[in-house]
C-alpha positions in Angstrom: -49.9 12.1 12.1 -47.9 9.1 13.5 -48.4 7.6 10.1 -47.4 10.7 7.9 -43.9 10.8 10.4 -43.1 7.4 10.1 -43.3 6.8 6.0 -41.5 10.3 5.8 -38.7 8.9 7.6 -38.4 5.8 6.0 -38.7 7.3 2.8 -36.3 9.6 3.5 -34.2 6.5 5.1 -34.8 4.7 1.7 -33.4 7.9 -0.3 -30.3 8.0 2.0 -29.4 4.2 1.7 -29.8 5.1 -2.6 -27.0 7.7 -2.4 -24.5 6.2 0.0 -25.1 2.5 -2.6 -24.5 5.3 -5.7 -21.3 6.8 -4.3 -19.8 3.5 -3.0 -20.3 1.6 -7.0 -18.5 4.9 -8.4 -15.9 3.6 -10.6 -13.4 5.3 -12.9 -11.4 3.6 -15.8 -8.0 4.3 -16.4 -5.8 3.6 -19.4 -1.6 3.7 -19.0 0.4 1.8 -22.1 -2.5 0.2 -23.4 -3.7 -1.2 -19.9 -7.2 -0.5 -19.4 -8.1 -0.6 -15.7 -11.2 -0.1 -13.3 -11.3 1.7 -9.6 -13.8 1.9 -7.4 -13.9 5.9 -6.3 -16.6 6.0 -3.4 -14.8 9.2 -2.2 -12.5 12.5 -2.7 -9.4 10.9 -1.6 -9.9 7.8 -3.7 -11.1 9.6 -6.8 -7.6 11.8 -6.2 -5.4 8.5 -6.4 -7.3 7.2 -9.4 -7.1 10.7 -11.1 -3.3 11.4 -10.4 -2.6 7.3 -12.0 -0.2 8.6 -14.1 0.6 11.5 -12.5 1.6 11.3 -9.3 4.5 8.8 -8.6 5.7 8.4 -13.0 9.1 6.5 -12.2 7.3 4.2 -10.1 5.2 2.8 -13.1 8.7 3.4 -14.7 9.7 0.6 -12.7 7.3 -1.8 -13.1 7.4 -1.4 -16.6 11.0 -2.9 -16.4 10.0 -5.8 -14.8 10.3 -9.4 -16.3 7.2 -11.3 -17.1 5.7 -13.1 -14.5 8.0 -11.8 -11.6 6.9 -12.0 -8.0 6.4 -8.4 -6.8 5.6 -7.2 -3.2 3.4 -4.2 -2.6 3.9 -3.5 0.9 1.7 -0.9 2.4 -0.6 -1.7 -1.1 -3.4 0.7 0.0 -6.3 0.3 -2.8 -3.9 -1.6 -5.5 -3.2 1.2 -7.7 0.4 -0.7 -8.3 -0.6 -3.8 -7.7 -3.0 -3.9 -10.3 -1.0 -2.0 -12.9 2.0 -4.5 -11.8 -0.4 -7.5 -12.6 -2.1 -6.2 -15.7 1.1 -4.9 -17.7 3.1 -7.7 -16.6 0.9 -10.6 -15.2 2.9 -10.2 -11.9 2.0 -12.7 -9.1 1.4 -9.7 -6.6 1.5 -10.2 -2.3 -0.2 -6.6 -1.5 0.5 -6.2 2.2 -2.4 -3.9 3.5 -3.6 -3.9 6.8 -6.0 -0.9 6.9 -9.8 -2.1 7.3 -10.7 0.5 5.4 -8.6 0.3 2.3 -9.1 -3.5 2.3 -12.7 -2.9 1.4 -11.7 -1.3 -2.3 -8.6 -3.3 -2.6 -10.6 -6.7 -2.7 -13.4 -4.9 -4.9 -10.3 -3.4 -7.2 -9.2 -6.3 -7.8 -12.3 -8.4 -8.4 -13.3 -5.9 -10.7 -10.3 -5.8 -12.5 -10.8 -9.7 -12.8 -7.2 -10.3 -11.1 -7.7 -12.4 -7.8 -6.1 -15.1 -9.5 -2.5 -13.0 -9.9 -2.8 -10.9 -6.9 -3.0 -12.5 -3.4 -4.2 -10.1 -0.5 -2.2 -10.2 2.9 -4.2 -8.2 5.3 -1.5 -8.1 8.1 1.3 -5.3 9.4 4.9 -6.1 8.7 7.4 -4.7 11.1 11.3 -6.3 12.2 9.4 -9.4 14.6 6.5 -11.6 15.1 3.9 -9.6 17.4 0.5 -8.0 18.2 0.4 -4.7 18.2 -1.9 -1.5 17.8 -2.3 -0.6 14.0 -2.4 3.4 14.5 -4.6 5.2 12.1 -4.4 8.9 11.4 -6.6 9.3 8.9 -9.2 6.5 8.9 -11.1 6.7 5.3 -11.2 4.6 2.4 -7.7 5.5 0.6 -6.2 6.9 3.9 -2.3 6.5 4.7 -0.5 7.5 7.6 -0.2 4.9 9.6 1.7 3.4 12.4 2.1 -0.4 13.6 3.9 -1.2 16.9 5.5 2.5 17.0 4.8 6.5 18.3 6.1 8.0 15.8 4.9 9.4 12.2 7.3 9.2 8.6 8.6 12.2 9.7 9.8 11.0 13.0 7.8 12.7 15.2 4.6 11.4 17.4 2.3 10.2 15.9 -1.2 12.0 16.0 -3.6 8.8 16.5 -7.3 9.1 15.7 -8.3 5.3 15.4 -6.6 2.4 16.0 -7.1 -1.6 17.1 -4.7 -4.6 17.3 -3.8 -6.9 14.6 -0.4 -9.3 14.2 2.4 -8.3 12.2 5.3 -10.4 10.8 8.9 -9.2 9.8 9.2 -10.4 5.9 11.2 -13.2 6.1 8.8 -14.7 8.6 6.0 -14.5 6.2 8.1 -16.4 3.7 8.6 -19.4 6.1 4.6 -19.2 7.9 2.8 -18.7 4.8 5.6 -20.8 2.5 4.7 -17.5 -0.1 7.7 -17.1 -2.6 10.1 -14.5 -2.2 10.0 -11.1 -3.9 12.1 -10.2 -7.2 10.6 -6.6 -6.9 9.5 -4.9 -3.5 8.0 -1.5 -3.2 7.4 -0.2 0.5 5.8 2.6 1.5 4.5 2.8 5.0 4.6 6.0 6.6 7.4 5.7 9.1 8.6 2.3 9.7 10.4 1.2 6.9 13.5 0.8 8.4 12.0 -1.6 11.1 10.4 -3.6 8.1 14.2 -3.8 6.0 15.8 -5.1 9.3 13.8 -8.1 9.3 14.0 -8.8 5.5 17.5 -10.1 5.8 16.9 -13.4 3.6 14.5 -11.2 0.8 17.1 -8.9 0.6 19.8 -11.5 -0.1 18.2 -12.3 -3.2 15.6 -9.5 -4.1 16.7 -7.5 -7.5 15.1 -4.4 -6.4 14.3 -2.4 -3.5 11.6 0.9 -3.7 11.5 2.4 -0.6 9.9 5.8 0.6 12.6 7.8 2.8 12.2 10.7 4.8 15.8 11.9 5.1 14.4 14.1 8.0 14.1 11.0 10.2 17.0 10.2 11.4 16.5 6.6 12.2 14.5 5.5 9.1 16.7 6.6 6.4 19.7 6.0 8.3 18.7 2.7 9.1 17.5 1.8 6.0 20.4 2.7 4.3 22.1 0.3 6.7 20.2 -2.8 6.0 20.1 -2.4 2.2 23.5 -1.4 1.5 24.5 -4.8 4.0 22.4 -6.9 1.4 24.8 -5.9 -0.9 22.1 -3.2 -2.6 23.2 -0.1 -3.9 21.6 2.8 -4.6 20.3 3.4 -8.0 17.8 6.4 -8.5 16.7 9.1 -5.6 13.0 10.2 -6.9 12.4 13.1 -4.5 9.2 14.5 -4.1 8.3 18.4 -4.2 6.6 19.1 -0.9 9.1 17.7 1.7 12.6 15.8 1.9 10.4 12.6 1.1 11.7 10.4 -1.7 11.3 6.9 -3.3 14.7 5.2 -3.7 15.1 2.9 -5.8 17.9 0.2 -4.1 19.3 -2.7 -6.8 21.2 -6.0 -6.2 23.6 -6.1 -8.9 
């Protein structure tokens, strides 16, 4: 009977380990002006983002689709590379995606391999912040594809506190710091979208910003502090203002900051 128990549960152990190895190769091609790309969708959230390409966030791949060829192009808070991979396919961008989540790191490296990109698009798996320090990366919804997240800080992208439901200690840089450690070439585009502390990540991009042509920021205008201060450090670049994208759902938006 002992016997009978014990290849049951390893069959059934066997069957289990087929299904999670199925659902983690899922992959789903997308095409967007003639770009033909490949994501890995192991889950609901990640099969959403892949879904909603085109959908979701247009004017963003608006954007890139103004860039110059071969421009340098920062995706800061790069999740599983949706942009980044669109950025270095339609334009052969040499793409920094800043991503510190272990979760989405998994299915941005596989995104990328897969995608045949590794060469264009470099991986920095760190927070960035306004200064050089280790912190607690805060986590509110820890799956592959999650956002909301908060380095160094209590408070969410709405400015209220955070609700934490994983988190551990990494470093984080400010910007201009990760020029000079990693001697990495500074942006002509950035896009940054954090949850929360964008502000804090503007303030210590004072160099970028000097010479950056532009800015794409998420805002929450209900907090205060981030789109107050981010207004601040990009208009004292000498940025203006260009497009306000606003989303339906709250008084998010992506705006679109240029150094004319």
């Amino acid at each position: 009977m002992k016997k009978i128990s014990s290849i049951i549960r390893n069959r059934l152990g066997a069957f289990h380990q087929i299904i999670i190895n199925r659902l983690l190769s899922q992959t789903k091609i997308v095409f967007h002006n003639a770009n033909k790309m490949e994501f890995y969708t192991p889950n609901a959230l990640n099969n959403y983002r892949v879904r909603t390409f085109a959908t979701k966030e247009p004017k963003t791949l608006k954007w890139i689709d103004g860039f110059e060829e071969n421009a340098v192009f920062w995706d800061v808070g790069a999740n599983i590379g949706l942009y980044s991979i669109y950025s270095a396919k339609s334009k052969n961008c040499q793409v920094f995606a800043f991503e510190p989540s272990v979760f989405n790191l998994e299915f941005l490296a596989k995104n990328i391999y897969i995608n045949e990109l590794q060469q264009l698009i470099t991986i920095v798996p760190i927070a960035l912040s306004d200064k050089k320090s280790l912190n607690l990366f805060k986590m509110n919804n820890p799956v592959w594809g999650g956002a909301l997240s908060a380095f160094g800080v209590n408070f969410d992208q709405h400015g209220n506190v955070f609700n934490t439901s994983f988190e551990y200690s990494i470093p984080g840089l400010s910007a201009d710091e990760v020029v000079k450690v990693f001697d990495i070439p500074k942006p002509d585009y950035i896009k940054i979208d954090v949850d929360g502390i964008e502000h804090l990540i503007l303030s210590g991009a004072y160099d970028i910003l000097q010479t950056v042509k532009s800015v794409l920021v998420e805002i929450d205008d209900d907090c205060s502090d981030q789109s107050d201060g981010a207004s601040l450090y990009l208009s004292q670049a000498g940025l203006t203002l260009s497009e306000k994208h606003t989303f339906d759902f709250s008084n998010q938006s992506n705006q679109l900051w240029v150094n004319k």
